[in-house]
N, C-alpha and C positions, 0 to 999 in steps of 0.2 A: 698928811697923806691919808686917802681913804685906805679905811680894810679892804683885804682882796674880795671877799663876801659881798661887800654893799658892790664894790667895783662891779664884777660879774653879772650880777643882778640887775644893775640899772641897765649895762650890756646888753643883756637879753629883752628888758624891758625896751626900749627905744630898738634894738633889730626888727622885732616883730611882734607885733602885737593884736596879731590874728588869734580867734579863738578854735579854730579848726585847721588841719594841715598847716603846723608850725612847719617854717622853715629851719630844721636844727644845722643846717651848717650856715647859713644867712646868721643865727645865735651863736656860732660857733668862732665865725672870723669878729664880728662883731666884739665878741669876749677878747678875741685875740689880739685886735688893732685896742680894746680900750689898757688892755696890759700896757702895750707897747708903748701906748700915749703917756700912759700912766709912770713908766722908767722901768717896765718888767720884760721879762726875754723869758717864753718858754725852752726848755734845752732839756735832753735825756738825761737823767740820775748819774747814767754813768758815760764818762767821757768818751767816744768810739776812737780807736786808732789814728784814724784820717786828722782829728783834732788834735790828739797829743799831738802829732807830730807838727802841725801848723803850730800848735802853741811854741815847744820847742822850739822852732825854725826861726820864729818871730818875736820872741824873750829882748827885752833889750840889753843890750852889754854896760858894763862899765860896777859901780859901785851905788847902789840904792838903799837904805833904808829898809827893812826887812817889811815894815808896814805897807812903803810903797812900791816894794816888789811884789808882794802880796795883793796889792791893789791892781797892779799893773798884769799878774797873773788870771784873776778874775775874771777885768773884764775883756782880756784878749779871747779865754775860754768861752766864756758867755756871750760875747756880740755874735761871735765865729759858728757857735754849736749847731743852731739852725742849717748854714747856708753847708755845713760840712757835711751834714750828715746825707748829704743825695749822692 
């Protein structure tokens, strides 16, 4: 797995590689699709309402392994964070 430093970097480098009027959001999705490629999800620090309560609603039942309800909690949080927060 690359560092997120070189990831970013190459990002920006193949977005744009104009020496005058950089396009900083052309750098910006750029950065943001190579995350994405990459197995990363940007998401807020802190969880907003709208999410808890999707994560809640969406928990699955039954008897799991603490590891992989822990696992199962994550990435419900994490895929979701983006698309909840509008």
């Amino acid at each position: 797995m690359t560092d997120l430093p070189t990831l970013i970097a190459k990002a920006i480098r193949t977005a744009d590689n104009s020496f005058f009027s950089e396009d900083y959001t052309k750098q910006a999705m750029a950065v943001m699709k190579a995350l994405t490629a990459a197995g990363y999800e940007i998401c807020p620090k802190t969880a907003p309402d709208k999410l808890v309560e999707y994560a809640i609603d969406n928990m699955p039942f039954g008897r799991m392994k603490p590891e992989d309800f822990i696992k199962e909690f994550y990435t419900t949080i994490v895929t979701n964070a983006r698309r909840l927060e509008k």
